[in-house]
C-alpha positions in Angstrom: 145.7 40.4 151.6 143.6 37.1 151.4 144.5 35.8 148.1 143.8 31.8 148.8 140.7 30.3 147.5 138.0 28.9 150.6 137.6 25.0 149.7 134.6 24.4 152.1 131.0 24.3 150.9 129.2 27.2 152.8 127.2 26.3 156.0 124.0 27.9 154.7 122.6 27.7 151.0 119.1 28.2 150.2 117.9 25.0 150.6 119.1 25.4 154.3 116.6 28.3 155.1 113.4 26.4 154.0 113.2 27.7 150.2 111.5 25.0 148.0 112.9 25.1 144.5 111.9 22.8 141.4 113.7 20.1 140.0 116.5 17.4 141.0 119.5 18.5 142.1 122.5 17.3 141.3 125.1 15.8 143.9 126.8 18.8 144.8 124.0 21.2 143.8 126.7 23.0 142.1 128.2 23.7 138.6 130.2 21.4 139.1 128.0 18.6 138.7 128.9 18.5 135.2 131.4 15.7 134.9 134.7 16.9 134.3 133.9 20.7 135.1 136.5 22.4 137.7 135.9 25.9 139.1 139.1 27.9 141.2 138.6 30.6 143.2 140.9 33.8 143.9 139.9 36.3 146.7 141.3 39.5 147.4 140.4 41.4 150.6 142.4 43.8 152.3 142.6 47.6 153.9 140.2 49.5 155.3 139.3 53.1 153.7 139.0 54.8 149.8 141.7 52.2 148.8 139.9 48.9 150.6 140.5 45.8 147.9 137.0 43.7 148.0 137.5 41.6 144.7 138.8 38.6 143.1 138.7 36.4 140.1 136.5 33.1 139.5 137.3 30.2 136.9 135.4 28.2 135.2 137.4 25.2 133.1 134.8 23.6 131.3 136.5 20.3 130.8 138.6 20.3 133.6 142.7 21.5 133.2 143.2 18.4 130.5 140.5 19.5 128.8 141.6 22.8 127.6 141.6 23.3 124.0 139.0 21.0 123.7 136.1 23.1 122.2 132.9 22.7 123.7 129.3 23.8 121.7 128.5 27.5 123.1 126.7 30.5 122.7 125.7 33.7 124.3 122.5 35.6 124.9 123.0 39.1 126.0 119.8 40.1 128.1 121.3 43.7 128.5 124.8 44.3 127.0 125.4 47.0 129.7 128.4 44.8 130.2 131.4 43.2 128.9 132.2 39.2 127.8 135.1 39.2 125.9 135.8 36.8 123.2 132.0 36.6 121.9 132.9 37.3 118.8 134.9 33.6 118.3 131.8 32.1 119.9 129.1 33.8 117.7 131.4 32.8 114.8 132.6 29.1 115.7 129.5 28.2 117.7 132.6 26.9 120.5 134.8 28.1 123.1 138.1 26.0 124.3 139.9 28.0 126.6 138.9 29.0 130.4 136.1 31.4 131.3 137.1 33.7 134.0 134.7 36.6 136.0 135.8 39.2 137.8 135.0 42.8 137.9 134.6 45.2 135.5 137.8 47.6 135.2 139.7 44.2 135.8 139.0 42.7 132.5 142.0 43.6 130.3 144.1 42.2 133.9 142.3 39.0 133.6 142.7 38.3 130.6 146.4 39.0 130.5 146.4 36.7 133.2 144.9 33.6 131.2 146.9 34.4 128.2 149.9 34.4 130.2 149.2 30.8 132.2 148.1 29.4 128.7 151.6 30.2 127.1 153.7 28.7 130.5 151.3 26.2 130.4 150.0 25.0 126.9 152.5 26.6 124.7 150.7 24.3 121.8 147.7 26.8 122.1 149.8 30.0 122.5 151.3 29.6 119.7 148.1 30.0 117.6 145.8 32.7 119.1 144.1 32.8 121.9 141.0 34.2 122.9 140.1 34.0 126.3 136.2 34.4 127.7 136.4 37.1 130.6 133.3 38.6 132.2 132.5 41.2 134.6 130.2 42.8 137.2 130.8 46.2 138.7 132.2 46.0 142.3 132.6 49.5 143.1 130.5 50.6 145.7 132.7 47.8 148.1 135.6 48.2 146.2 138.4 50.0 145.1 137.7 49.4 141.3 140.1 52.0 139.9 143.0 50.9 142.0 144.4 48.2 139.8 144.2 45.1 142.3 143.1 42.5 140.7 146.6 41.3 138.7 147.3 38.8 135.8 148.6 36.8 138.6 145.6 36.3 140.2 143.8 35.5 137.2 146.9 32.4 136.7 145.9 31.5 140.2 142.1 31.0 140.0 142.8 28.2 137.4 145.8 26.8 139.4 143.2 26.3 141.8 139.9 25.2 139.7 138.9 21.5 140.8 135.5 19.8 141.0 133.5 19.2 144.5 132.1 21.8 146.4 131.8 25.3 144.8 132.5 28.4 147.6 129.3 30.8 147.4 128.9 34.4 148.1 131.9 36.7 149.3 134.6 34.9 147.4 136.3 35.3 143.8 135.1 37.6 141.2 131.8 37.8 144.0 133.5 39.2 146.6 132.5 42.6 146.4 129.2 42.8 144.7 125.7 43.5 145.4 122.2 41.8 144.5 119.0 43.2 144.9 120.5 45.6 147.2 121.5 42.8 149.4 125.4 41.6 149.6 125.5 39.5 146.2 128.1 37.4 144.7 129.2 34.3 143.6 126.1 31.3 143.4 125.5 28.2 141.9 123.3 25.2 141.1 122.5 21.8 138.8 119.7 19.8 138.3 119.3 16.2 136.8 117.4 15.9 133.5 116.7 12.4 131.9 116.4 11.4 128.4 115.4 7.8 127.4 118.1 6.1 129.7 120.7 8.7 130.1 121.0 11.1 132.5 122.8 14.3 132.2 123.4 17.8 134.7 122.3 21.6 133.6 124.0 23.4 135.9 124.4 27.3 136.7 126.8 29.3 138.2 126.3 33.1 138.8 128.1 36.2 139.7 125.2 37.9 141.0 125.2 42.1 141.3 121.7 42.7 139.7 118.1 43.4 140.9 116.7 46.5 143.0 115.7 46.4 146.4 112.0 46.7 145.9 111.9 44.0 142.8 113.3 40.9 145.4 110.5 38.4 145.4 110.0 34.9 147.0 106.9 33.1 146.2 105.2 36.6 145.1 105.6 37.9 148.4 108.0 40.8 148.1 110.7 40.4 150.6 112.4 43.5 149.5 109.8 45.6 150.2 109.3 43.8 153.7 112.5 43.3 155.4 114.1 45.5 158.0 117.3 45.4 156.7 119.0 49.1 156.1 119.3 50.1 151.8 122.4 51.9 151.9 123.3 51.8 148.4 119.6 52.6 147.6 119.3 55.8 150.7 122.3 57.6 150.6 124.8 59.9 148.7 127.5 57.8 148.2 127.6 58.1 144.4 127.3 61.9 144.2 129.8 62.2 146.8 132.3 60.0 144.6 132.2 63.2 142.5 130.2 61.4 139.9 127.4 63.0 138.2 124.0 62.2 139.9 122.8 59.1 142.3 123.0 56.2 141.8 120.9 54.2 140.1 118.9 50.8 141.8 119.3 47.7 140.2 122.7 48.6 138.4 125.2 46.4 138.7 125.4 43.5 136.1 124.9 39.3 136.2 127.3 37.3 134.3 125.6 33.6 133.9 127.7 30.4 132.5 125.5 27.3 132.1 127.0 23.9 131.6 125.7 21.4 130.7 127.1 17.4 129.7 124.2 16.6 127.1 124.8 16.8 123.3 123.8 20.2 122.2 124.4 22.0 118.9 125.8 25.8 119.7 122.1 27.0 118.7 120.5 24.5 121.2 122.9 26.3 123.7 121.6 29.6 122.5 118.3 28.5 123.3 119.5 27.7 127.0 121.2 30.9 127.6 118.2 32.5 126.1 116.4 31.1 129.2 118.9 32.2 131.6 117.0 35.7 131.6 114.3 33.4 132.3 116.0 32.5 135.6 117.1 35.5 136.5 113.6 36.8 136.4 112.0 34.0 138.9 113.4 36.4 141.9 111.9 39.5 140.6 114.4 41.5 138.4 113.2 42.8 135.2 116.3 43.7 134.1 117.7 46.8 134.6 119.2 49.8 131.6 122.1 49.8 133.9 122.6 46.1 134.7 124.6 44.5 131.8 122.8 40.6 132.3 124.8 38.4 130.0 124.7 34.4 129.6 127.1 31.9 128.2 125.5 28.2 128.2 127.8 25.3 126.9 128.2 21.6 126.7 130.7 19.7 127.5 129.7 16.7 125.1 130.9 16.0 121.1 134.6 15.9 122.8 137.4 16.3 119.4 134.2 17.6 116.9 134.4 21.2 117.1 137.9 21.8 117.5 139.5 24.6 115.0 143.3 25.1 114.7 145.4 25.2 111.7 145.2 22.1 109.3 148.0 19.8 109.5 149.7 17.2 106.7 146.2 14.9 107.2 144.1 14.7 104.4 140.9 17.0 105.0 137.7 15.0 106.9 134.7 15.7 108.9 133.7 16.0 112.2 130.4 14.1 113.5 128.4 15.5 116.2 125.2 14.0 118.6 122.8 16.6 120.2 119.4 16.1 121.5 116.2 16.6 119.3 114.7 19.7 119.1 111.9 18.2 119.6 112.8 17.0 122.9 114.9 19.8 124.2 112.6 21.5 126.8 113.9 19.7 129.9 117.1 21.0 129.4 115.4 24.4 128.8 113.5 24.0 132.2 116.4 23.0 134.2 118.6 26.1 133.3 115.8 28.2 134.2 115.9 26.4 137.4 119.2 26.2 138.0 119.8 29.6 137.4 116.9 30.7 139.8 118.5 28.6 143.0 122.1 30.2 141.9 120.8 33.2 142.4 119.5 32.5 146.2 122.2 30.3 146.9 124.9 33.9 146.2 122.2 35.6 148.4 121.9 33.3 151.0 125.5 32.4 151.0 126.7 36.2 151.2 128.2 37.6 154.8 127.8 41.3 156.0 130.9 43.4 154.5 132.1 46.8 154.8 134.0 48.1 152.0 135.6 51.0 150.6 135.4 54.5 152.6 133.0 52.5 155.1 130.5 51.7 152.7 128.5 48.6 154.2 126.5 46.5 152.2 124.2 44.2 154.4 123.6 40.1 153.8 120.1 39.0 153.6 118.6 38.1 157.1 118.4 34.4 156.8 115.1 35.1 159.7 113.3 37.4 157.3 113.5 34.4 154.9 112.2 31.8 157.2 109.7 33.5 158.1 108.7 33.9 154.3 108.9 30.4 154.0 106.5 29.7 156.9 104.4 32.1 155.3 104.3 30.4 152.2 103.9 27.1 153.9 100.4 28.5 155.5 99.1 29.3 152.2 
């Protein structure tokens, strides 16, 4: 079983096939933009058959490993809440999160989170000895794999944030992405940044996306519908495979889910957050989805600035103060809310483009997007 995270940055990202996008990108076009941000990757393939393993587990460490416990400004905006994101309640109430965000899929939750309760107490026994409430998301994996089998272990939660680090982010069939499916395409992991200025700073929004949304016929580029268009077979879409699971019914396109975490270094309040995750619907939209019953499509945006203001743990001997924080002007927040809209948009592609051919469980085959199709869109849109 492959259980190593890939280091290198994929050969082909959008970009690569011709697709213009708006914006500045950041260095690495990649969450990890945000200073300070590390993301590990665990990936679990193995066996052939009804017992094939397509999985894994992705982290995200906001501040980097030294930076845990270090509450950053967050919020959440659930687009559909067919879904799962634990620990939203501490974020709805504190307006912060400190502790990692892991993604993986969706009868792996309670595994995961195990898992990052388990390396906080060996690790940061200061933390574990409060409470912890770890953010886990999911997205359903289980056409490829073997979702009931019990894979995906605490373990492998511990060893996605062993090996978190900045640079290059792996895209597509790797960590909590390995197995899933987008727009009836192989899906999975994405991610993007742009550059926004204000007066003479300049900060990152960036995206990162576990993508397992979108129906085949909704995948647009441009307004030309490349769903509808390509040649590529729609197994999940034109055959049985659900009923003969001994499930009720077929299933359904553009099931799935989309768990989006935007990050961003600029100094936001946890409602001017809000308002960026609000837009990550926004950004998931650009490609064509409108958002499915069956697709739970939920956001978590953050920022990384105000480090030591929104910290809460129990009060010590000191005598009681006040924290100070710096955000942004309302008034002058909507390049921020562009660039997650942006950001989120290219993720998406990038998890598309990035995604490989892959047979899973019982020989199901979910096909990558053919990179010609898209270049020949791109010419297309060129000729306009």
């Amino acid at each position: 079983m492959t259980s190593q995270p890939r280091i290198h940055r994929p050969d082909v990202r959008a970009r690569h096939l011709g697709i213009v996008f708006d914006g500045e990108p950041g260095l690495w076009d990649a969450i990890t933009d945000v200073p300070g941000l590390e993301v590990g990757i665990t990936t679990l393939i193995d066996g052939e058959g009804p017992h094939a393993v397509r999985t894994g587990v992705t982290a995200i460490l906001p501040r980097g490993r030294g930076g845990i416990g270090d509450a950053c400004a967050a919020a959440v905006h659930s687009f559909n809440g067919n879904g799962e994101l634990t620990g939203r309640s501490w974020i709805d109430e504190s307006g912060s999160l400190a502790l990692p965000i892991a993604i993986t899929n969706s009868h792996a939750v309670g595994a995961v989170h195990a898992g990052v309760d388990a390396w906080l107490a060996e690790n940061r026994a200061d933390l574990a000895a409060q409470w912890l409430l770890p953010v886990v998301g999911e997205t359903w994996d289980g056409y490829l794999n073997d979702i009931n089998g019990g894979h995906v272990r605490p373990e492998h939660a511990a060893q996605a944030i062993d090996a978190a680090a900045g640079g290059p982010v792996p895209e597509g069939n790797v960590g909590g992405g390995t197995g899933m499916n987008c727009y009836g395409f192989k899906g999975g992991t994405g991610t993007a940044s742009r550059i926004v200025r204000h007066g003479d700073e300049e900060y990152v929004v960036a995206a990162l996306i576990q993508a397992n949304f979108g129906s085949r016929s909704e995948l647009r580029l441009g307004g030309i519908p490349v769903g509808l268009e390509t040649a590529a077979p729609n197994p999940m879409d034109d055959t049985d495979w659900f009923a003969q699971d001994r499930a009720r019914g077929r299933a359904v396109a553009g099931a799935g889910s989309a768990i989006v975490v935007i990050a961003t270094d600029a100094p936001l309040l946890p409602g001017q957050c809000a308002a960026l995750a609000r837009r990550g619907a926004l950004g998931l939209g650009r490609s064509g989805t409108a958002g499915s019953h069956f697709s739970g499509d939920i956001v978590l945006a953050l920022s990384t600035a105000n480090r030591g203001a929104l910290s809460s743990s129990f009060p010590d001997e000191e005598p009681a103060g006040y924290e100070q924080l710096t955000f942004v002007p309302w008034g002058r927040i909507d390049p921020f809310l562009t660039a997650a809209v942006q950001a989120v948009d290219e993720a998406v592609w990038n998890a598309l483009v990035a995604a490989e051919d892959m047979t899973g469980r019982d020989g199901h085959v979910s096909p990558a997007l053919p990179h010609d199709e898209i270049r020949a869109v791109v010419a297309r849109l060129a000729a306009r």
